[in-house]
C-alpha positions in Angstrom: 0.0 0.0 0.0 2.8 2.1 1.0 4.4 1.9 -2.8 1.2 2.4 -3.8 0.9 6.1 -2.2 4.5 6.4 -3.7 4.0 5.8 -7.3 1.0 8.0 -7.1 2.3 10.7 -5.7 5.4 10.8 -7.7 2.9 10.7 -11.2 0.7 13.2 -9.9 4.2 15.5 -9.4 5.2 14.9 -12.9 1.6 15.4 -14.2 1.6 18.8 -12.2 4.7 19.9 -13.9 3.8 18.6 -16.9 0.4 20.7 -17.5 1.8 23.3 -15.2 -0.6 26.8 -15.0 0.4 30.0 -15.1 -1.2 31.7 -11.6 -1.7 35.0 -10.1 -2.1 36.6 -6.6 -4.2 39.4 -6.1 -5.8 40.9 -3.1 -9.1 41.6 -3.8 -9.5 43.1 -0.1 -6.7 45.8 -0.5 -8.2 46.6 -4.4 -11.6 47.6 -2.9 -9.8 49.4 -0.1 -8.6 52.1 -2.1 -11.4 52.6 -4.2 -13.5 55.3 -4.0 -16.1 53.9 -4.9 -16.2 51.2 -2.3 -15.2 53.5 0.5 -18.3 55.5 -0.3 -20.4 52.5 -0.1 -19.0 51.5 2.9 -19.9 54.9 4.3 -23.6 55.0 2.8 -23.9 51.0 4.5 -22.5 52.5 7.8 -24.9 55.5 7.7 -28.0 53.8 6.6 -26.9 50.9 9.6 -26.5 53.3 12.1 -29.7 55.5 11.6 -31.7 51.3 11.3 -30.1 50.8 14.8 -30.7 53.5 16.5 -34.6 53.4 15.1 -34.6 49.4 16.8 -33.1 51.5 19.9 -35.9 53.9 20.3 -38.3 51.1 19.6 -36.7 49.3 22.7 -36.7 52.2 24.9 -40.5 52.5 24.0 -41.1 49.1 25.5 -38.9 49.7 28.3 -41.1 52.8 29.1 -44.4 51.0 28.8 -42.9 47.9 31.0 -41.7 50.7 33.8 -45.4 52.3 33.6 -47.1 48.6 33.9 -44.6 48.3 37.6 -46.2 51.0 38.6 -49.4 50.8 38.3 -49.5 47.2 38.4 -50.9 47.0 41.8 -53.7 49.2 40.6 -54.8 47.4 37.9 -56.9 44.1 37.8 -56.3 41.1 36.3 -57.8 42.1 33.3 -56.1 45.1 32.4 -52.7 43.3 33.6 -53.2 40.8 31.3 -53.9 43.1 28.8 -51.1 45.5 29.5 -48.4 42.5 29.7 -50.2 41.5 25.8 -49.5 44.9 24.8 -45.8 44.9 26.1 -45.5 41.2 24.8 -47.0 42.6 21.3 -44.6 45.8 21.1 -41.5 43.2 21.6 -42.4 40.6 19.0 -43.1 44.1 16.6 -39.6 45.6 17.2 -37.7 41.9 17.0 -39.7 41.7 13.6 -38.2 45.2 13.1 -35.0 44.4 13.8 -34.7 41.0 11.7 -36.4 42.7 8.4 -33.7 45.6 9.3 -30.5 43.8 9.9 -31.3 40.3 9.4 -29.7 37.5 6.7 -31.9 38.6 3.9 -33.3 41.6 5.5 -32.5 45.7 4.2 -29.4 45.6 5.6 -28.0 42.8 3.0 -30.1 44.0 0.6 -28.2 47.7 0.5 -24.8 46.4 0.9 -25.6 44.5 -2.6 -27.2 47.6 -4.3 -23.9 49.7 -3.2 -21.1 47.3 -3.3 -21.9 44.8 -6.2 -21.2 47.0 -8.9 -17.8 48.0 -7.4 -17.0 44.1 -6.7 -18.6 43.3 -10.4 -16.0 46.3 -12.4 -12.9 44.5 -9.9 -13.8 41.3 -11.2 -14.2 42.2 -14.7 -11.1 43.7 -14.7 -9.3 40.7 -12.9 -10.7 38.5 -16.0 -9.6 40.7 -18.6 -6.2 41.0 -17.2 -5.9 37.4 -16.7 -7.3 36.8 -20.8 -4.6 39.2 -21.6 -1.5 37.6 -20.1 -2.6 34.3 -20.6 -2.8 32.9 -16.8 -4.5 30.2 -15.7 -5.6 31.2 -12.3 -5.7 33.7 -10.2 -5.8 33.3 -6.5 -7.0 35.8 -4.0 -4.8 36.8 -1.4 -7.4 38.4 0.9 -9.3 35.2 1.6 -5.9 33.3 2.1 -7.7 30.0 3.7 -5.9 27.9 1.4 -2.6 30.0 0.4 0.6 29.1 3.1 3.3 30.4 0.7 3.0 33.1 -2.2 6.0 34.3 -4.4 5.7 38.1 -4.7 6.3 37.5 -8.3 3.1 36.5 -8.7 1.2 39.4 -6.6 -0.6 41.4 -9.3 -2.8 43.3 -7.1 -0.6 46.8 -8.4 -1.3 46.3 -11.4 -5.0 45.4 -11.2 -5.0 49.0 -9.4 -3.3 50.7 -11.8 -6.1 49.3 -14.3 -8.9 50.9 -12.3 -6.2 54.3 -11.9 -6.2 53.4 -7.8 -3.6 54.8 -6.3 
């Protein structure tokens, strides 16, 4: 079994150089960094998340004012109406949780405006990454930003500057 790994190993080597590819590195992350573009998406997302939160916020501070109102006057009150205020406060948090999920949830507005805003920058980097890589010929192009799978790169093969230089980034 042992020769077996062996011999398999040693043709996949010569296969590998055989058929080698011609690869890239490029770092998607710094590319969309230093656009302008992106940046101002970023700060439109930021904004738009920031004036979403602090709307949930309010929302919460509501129900935290209706729940202090119901202590005090729980005593007061009869069953009835305590039932019926606890429903009320009970109702108010299952409303602003809704809020909050269609806000800032997986598929909710949040999600939704960071693909309206950032797509079409991430769509013109990619573009350009496919027609530079149909110009020179290469094979594949691996991005350094996500490096998950990347232990060693050669600098050699770190086009990022010139992708930059192709969308005039500086």
């Amino acid at each position: 079994m042992k020769k077996l790994s062996t011999v398999v190993l040693l043709v996949f080597a010569a296969l590998t150089t055989t058929f080698s590819q011609r690869v890239a590195i490029v770092d998607v992350n710094d590319i969309l960094t230093n656009m302008t573009q992106y940046s101002n998406a970023q700060k439109e997302i930021d904004k738009v998340a920031a004036e979403w939160q602090q709307e949930v916020a309010q929302e919460y501070d509501k129900i935290k004012s209706m729940y202090n109102k119901y202590q005090a006057e729980q005593v007061l009150l009869s069953d009835e109406a305590r039932r019926q205020k606890e429903d009320e406060i009970v109702e108010k948090e299952k409303a602003v949780r809704e809020l909050q999920k269609r806000r800032f949830g997986p598929e909710g507005d949040l999600f939704r405006k960071r693909q309206e805003l950032v797509s079409p920058v991430q769509d013109m980097v990619f573009a350009a990454i496919e027609e530079y890589a149909a110009e020179k010929g290469l094979d594949l192009i691996l991005d350094k930003s996500s490096s998950a799978g990347i232990l060693y790169t050669s600098g050699e093969y770190n086009k990022t500057e010139e992708i930059k230089r192709r969308l005039d980034i500086k």
